[in-house]
N, C-alpha and C positions, 0 to 999 in steps of 0.2 A: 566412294563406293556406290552412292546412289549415282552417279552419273555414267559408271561402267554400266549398273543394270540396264539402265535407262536406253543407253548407248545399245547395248544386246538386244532389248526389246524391239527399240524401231530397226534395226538392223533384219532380226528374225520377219518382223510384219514385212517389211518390203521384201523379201525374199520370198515370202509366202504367196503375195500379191502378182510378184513375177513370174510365177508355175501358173500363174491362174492363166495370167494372162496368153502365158504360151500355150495352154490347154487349149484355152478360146481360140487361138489363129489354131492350131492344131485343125480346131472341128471346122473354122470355116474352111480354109483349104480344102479340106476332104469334102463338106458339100459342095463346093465348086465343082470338083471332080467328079463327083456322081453327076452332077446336074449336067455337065458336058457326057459324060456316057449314053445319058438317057437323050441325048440332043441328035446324039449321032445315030 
């Protein structure tokens, strides 16, 4: 039983961690894009 928990828990954090992570590219890409707006 504890190693199902276990299992769930790092399962859930890594999952969490990879929203984050795509949130972050999400915002760079978009300042890229403004910063080429403002360029042009």
């Amino acid at each position: 039983m504890r190693k199902v928990i276990a299992a769930t828990l790092i399962a859930a954090s890594l999952m969490l961690s990879a929203c984050n992570t795509v949130k972050g590219l999400g915002r760079d890409i978009e300042s890229v894009g403004e910063a080429g707006d403002k360029a042009i």
